[in-house]
Each structure stands twice: as structure tokens, then as C-alpha cells.
VMD Tcl script that builds the backbone (N, CA, C; Angstrom):
set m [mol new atoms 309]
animate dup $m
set s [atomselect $m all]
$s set {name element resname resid chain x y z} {
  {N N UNK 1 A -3.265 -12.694 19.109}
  {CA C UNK 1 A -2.059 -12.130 19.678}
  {C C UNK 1 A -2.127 -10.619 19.559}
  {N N UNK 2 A -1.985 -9.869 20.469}
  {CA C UNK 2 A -2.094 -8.164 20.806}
  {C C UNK 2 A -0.683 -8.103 20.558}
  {N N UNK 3 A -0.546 -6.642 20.008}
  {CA C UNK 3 A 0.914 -6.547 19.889}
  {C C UNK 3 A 1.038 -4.975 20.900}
  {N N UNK 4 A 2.311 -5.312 21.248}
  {CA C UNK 4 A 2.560 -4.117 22.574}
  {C C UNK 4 A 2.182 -2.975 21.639}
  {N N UNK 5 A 1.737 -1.949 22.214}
  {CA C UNK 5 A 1.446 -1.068 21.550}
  {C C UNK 5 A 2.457 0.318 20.631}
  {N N UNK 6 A 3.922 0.204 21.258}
  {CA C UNK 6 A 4.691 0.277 20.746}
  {C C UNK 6 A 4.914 -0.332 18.702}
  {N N UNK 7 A 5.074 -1.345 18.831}
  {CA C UNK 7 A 4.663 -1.888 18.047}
  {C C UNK 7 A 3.600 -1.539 16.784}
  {N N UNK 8 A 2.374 -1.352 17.427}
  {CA C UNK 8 A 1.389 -1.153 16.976}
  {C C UNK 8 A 1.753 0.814 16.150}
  {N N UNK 9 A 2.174 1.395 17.023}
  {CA C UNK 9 A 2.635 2.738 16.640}
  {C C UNK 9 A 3.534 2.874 15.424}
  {N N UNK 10 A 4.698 1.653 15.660}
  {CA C UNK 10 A 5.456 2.066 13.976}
  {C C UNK 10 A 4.728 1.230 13.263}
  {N N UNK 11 A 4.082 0.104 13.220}
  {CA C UNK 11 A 2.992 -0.050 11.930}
  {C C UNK 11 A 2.468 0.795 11.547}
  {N N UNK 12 A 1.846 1.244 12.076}
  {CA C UNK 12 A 0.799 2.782 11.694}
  {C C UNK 12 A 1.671 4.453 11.062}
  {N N UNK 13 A 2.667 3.932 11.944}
  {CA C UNK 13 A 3.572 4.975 11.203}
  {C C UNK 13 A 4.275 4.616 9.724}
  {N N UNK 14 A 4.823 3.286 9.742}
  {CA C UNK 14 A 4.892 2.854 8.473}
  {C C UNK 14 A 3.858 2.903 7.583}
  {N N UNK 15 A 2.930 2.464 7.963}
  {CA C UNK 15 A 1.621 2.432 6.590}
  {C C UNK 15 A 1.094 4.079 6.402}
  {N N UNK 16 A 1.719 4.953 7.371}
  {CA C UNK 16 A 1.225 6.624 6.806}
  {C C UNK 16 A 2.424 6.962 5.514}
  {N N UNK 17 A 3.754 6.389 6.256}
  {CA C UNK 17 A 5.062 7.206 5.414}
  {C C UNK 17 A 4.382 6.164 3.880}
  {N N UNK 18 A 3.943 4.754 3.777}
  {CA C UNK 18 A 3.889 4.189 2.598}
  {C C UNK 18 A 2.667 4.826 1.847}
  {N N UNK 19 A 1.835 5.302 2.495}
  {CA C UNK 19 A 0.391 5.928 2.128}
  {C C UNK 19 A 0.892 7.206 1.968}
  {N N UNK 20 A 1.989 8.047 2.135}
  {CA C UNK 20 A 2.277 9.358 1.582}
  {C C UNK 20 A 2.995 9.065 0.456}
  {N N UNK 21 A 3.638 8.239 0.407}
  {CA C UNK 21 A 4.472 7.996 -0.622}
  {C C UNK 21 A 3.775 7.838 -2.354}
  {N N UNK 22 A 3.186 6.999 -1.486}
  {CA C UNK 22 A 2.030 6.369 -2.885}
  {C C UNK 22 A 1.131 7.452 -3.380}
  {N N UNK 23 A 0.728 8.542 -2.533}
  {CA C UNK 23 A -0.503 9.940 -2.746}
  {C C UNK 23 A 0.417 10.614 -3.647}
  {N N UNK 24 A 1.771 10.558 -3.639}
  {CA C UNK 24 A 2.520 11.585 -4.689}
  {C C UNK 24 A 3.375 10.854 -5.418}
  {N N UNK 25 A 3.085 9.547 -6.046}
  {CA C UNK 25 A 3.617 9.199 -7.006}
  {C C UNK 25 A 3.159 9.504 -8.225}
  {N N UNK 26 A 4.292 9.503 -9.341}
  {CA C UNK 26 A 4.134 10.327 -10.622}
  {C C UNK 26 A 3.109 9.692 -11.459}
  {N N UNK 27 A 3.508 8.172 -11.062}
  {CA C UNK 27 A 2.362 7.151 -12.509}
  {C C UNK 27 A 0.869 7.435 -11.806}
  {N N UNK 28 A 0.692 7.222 -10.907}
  {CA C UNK 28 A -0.722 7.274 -9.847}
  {C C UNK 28 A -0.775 9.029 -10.270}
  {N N UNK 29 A -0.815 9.726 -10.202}
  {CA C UNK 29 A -0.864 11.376 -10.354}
  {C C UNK 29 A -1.717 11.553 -11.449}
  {N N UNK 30 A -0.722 10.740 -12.470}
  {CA C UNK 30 A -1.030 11.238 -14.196}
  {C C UNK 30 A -2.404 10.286 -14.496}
  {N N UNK 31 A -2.330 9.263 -13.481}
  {CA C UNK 31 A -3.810 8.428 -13.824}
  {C C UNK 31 A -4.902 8.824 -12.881}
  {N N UNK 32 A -4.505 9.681 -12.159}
  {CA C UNK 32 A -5.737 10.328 -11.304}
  {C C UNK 32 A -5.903 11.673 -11.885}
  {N N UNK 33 A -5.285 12.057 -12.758}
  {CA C UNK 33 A -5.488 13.198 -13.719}
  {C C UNK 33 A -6.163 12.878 -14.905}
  {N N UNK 34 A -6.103 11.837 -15.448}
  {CA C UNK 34 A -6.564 11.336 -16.317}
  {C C UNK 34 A -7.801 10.779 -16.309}
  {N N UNK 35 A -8.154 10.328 -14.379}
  {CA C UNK 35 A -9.155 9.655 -14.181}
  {C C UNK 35 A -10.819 10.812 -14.147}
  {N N UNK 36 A -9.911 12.200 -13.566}
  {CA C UNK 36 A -10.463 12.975 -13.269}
  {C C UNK 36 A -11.170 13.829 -14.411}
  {N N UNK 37 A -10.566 13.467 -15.366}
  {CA C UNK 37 A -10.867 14.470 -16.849}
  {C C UNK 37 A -12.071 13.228 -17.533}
  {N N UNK 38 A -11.797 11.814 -17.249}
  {CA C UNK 38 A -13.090 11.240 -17.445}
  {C C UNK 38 A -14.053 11.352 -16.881}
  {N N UNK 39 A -13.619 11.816 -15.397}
  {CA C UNK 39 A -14.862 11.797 -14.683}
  {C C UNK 39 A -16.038 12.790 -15.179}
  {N N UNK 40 A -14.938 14.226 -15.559}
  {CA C UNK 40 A -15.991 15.290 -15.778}
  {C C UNK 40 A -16.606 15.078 -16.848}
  {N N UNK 41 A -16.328 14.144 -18.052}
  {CA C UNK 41 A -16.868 14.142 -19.298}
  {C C UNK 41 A -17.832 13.297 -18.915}
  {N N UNK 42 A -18.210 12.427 -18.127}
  {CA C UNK 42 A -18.567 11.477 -17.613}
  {C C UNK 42 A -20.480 12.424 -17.476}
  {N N UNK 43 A -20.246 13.811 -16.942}
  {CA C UNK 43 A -21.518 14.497 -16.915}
  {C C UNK 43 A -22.473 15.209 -17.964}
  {N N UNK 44 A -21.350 14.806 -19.328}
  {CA C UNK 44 A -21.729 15.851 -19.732}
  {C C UNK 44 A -22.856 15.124 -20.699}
  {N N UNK 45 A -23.159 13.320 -20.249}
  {CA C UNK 45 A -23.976 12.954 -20.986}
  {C C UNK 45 A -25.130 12.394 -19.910}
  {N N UNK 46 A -26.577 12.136 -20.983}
  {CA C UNK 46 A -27.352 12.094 -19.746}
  {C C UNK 46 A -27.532 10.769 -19.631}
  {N N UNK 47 A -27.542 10.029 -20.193}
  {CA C UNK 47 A -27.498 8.496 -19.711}
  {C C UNK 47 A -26.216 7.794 -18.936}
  {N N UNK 48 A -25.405 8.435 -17.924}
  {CA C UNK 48 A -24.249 7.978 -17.496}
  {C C UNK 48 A -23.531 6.802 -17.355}
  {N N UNK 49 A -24.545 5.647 -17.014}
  {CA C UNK 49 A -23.756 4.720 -16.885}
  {C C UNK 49 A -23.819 3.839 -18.698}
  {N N UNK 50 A -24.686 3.934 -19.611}
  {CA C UNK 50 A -24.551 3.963 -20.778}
  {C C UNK 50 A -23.836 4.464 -22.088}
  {N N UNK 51 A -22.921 5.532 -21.552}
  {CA C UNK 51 A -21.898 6.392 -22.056}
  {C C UNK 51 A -20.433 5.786 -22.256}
  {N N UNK 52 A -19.802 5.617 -23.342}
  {CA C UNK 52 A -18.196 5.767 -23.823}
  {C C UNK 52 A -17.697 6.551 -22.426}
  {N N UNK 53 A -17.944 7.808 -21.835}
  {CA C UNK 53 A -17.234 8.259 -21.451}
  {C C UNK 53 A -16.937 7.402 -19.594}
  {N N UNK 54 A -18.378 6.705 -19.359}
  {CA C UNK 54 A -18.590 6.116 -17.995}
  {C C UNK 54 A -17.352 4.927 -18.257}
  {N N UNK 55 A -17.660 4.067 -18.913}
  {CA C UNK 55 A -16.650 3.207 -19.295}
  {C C UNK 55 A -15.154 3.982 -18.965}
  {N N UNK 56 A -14.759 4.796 -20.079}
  {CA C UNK 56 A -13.393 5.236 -20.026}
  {C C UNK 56 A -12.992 5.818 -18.210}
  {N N UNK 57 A -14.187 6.489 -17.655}
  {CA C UNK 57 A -13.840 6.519 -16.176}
  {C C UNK 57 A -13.394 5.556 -15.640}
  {N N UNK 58 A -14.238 4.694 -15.683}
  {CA C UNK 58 A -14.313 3.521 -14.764}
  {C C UNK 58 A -13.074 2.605 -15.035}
  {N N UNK 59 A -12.691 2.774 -16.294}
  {CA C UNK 59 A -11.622 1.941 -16.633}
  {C C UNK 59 A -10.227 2.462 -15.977}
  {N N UNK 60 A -9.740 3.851 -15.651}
  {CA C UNK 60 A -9.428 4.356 -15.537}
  {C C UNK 60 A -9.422 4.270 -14.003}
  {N N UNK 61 A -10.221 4.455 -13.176}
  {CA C UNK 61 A -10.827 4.208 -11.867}
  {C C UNK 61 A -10.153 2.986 -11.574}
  {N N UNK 62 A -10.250 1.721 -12.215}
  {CA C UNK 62 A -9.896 0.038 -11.768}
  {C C UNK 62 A -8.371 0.366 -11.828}
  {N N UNK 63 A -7.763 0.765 -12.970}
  {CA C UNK 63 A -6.697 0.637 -13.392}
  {C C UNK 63 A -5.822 1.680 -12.400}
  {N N UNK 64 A -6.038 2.936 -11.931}
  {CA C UNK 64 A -4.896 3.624 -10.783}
  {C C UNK 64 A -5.463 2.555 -9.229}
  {N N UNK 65 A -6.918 2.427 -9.110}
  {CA C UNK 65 A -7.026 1.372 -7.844}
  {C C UNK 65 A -5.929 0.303 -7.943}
  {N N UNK 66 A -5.613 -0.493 -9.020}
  {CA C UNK 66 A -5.291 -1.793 -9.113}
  {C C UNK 66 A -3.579 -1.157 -8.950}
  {N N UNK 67 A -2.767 -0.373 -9.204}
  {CA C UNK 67 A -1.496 0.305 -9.142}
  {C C UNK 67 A -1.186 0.877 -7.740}
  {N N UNK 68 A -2.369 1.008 -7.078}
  {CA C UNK 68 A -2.375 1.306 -5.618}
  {C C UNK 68 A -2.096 0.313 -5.170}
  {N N UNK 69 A -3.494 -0.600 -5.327}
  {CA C UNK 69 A -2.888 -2.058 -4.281}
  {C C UNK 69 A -1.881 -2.294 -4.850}
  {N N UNK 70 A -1.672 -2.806 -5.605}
  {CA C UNK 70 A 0.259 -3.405 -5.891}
  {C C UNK 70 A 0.827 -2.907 -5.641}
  {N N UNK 71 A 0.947 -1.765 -5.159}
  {CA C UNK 71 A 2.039 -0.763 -4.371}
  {C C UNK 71 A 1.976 -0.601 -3.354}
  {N N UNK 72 A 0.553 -1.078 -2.166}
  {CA C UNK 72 A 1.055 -1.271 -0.781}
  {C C UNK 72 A 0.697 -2.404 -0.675}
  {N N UNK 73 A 0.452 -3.713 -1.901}
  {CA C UNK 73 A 0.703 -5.020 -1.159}
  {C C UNK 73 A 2.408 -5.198 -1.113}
  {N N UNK 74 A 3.098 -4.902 -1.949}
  {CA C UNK 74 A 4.310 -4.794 -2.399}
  {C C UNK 74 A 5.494 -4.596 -1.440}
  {N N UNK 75 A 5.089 -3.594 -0.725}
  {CA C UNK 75 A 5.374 -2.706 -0.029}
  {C C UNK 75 A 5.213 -3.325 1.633}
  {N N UNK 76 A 4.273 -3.483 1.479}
  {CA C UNK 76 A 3.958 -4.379 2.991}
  {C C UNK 76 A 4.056 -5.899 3.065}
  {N N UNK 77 A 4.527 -6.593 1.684}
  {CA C UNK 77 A 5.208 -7.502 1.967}
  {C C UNK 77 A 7.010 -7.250 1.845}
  {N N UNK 78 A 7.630 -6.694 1.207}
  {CA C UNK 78 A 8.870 -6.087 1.678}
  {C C UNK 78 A 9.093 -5.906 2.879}
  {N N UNK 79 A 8.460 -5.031 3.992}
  {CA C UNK 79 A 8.078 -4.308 5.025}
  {C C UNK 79 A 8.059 -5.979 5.923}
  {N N UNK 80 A 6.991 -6.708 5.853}
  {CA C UNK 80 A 6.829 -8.491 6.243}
  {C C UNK 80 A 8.081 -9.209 6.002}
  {N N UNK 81 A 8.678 -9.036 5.483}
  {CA C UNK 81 A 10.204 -10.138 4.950}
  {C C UNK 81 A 11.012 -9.187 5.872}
  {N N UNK 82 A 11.269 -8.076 6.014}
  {CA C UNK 82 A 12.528 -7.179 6.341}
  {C C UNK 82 A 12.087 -7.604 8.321}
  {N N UNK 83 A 10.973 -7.368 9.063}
  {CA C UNK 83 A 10.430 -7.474 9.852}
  {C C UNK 83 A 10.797 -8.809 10.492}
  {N N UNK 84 A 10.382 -9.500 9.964}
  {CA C UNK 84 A 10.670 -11.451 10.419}
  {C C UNK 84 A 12.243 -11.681 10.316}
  {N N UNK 85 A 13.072 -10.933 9.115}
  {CA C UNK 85 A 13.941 -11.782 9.056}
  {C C UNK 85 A 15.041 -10.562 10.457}
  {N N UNK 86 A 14.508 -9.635 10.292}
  {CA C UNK 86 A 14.912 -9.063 12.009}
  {C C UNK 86 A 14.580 -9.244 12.793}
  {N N UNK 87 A 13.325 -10.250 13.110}
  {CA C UNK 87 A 13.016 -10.978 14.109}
  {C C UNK 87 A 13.689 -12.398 14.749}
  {N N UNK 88 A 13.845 -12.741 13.261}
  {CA C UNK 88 A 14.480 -13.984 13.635}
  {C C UNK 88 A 15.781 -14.170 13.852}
  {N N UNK 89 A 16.597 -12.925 12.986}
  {CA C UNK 89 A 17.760 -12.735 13.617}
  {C C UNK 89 A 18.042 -12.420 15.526}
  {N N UNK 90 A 16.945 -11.851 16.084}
  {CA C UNK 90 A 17.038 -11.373 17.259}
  {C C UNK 90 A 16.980 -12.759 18.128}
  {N N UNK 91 A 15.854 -13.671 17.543}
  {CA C UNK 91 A 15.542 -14.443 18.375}
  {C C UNK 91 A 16.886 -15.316 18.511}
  {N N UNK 92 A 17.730 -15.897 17.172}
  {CA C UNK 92 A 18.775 -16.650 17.116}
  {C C UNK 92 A 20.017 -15.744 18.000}
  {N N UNK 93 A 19.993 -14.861 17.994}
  {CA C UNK 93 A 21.476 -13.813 19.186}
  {C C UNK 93 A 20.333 -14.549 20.240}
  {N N UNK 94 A 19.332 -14.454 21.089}
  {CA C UNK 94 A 18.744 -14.476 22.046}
  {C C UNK 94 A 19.349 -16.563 22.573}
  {N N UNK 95 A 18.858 -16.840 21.274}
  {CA C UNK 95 A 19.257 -18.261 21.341}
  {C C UNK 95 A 20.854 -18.408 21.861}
  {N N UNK 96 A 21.665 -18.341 20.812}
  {CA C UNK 96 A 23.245 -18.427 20.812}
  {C C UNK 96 A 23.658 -17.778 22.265}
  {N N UNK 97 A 22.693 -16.426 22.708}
  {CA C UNK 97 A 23.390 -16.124 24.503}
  {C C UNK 97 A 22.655 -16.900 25.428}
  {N N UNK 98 A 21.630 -17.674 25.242}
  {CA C UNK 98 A 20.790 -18.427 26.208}
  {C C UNK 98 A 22.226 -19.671 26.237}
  {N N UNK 99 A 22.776 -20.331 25.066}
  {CA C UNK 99 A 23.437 -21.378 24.825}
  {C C UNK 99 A 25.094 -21.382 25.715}
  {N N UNK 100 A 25.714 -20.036 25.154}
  {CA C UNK 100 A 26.564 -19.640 26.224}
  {C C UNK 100 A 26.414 -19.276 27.787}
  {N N UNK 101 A 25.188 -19.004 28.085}
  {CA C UNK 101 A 25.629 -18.962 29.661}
  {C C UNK 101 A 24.984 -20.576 30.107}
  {N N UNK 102 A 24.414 -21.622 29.900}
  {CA C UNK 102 A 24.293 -22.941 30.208}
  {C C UNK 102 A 25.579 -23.269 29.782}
  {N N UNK 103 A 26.256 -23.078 29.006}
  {CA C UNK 103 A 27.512 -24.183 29.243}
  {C C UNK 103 A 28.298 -23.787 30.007}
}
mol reanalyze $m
mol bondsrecalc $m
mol representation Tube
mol addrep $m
């Protein structure tokens, strides 16, 4: 199913305003600050992926990834419930005036 392209435009506009939203949140900020200060310690040894400090990146790395997705699966299922149940409201007015002009 293609969706009119209308359509297709406020999806895309929704998933920018939810994707700006999420780039300047405070918890995501302080863990991409945090992620970033592992990263650099991350060089300062020469066996990298064998290092305390690769670990603490990486851990760090999973953990703001994993706060992302839950914040635009979250988000875009909110966005999915609010969507349908204004759909289905439309379709039932569409119904109820199809019902009044047959009788």
C-alpha cells in the first residue's frame, strides 16, 4: 500500500520534529558526554579493544543507543495509537453519514 504522498510528508516531518527532540535531550546529552570522554581515553591505550577504557566506551555507546531507541520506538508508537484512533474515528463519522443519507 503507497501512501499519498501528502501523507508521506508529515511522517517525515514527524520523525524530524521526534529526531530533534531526542538530539537535545538532557539524559542522552550527559551520556553522549560521557560517552565521548570514554571515547578519548579509549586512545590513550595501545591495545584498544583489550582496555578498561574500550569496555567503559562501549558500554556507554549500548546504553545512550538503547535510550534512543526507546525514545523513538515510544514515540512512534504513541504517534501509531493517536493516528489509527483518528483514523478510525474518521472512518466511523464517514460510516454514521453513509447510514443517514440511505435511510
Amino acid at each position: 500500500m503507497d501512501f499519498p504522498p501528502w501523507l508521506q510528508q508529515a511522517i517525515q516531518a514527524r520523525l524530524d520534529e521526534v529526531s530533534a527532540r531526542i538530539e537535545h535531550d538532557p539524559e542522552l546529552n550527559r551520556i553522549r558526554g560521557e560517552t565521548d570522554e570514554a571515547f578519548e581515553a579509549l586512545f590513550a591505550g595501545e591495545d584498544v579493544e583489550q582496555t578498561p577504557e574500550y569496555a567503559e566506551w562501549e558500554n556507554r555507546y549500548i546504553v545512550g543507543k538503547g535510550i534512543e531507541n526507546r525514545q523513538l520506538y515510544m514515540q512512534g508508537l504513541r504517534d501509531g495509537i493517536q493516528l489509527s484512533v483518528f483514523l478510525l474515528g474518521q472512518s466511523m463519522l464517514t460510516d454514521r453519514g453513509n447510514d443517514r443519507t440511505d435511510a
